[in-house]
N, C-alpha and C positions, 0 to 999 in steps of 0.2 A: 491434435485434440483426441484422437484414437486410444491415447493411453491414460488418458482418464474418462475415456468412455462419455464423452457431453455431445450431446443430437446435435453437434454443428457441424456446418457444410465447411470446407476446406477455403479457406481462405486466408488475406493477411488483416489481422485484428490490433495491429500496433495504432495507437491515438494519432489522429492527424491533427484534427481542430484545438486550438488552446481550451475549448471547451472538454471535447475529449481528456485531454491532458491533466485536465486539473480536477476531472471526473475519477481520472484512471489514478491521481496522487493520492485525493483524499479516502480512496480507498484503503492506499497502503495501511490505513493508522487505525481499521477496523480488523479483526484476528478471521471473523466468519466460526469462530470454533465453537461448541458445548464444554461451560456456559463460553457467550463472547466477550473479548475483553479487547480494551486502547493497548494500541501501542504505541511509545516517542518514537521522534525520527531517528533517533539513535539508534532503538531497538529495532527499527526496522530493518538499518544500515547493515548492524550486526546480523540480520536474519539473512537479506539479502547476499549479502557477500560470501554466501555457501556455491552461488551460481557463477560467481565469476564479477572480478574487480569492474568488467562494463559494465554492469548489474548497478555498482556501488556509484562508480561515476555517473550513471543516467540520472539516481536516486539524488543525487546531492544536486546537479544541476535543477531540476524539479526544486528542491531545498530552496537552493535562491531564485529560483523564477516567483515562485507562490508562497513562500513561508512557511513557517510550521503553525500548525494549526493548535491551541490551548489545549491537549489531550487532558491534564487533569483535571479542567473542568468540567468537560464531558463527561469523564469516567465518572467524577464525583455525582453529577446532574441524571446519568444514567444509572446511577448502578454498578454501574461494570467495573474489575478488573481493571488495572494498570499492568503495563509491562514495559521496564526502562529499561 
């Protein structure tokens, strides 16, 4: 956490609880940027997979645990940016 400088204490912050888990997916499909925008799980896949293919395989297992979530509804209901 040191290299992007966030006031957290050292620890391991990987999701344990399925609630966790499904907290820590449906993030992926939000960007956080200016302005913010959706992204598909494709897009994500594609982003992900700069880090490393256990990056992509974690991402896709999550896929079939919980689904993919209606991004263009959101994005439409919201406002926001789509990114496939």
């Amino acid at each position: 956490m040191l290299c992007q400088q966030l006031p957290l204490p050292p620890a391991d912050y990987l999701a344990i609880t399925e609630e966790e888990k499904l907290v820590m997916y449906a993030d992926k499909f939000h960007s956080k940027t200016t302005p913010p925008k959706f992204l598909t799980a494709n897009a994500y896949a594609t982003y992900v997979s700069r880090f490393g293919h256990d990056k992509v395989d974690a991402f896709t297992l999550l896929r079939k645990t919980f689904g993919e979530p209606d991004v263009h509804a959101l994005a439409a209901f919201y406002g926001q940016a789509l990114t496939e």
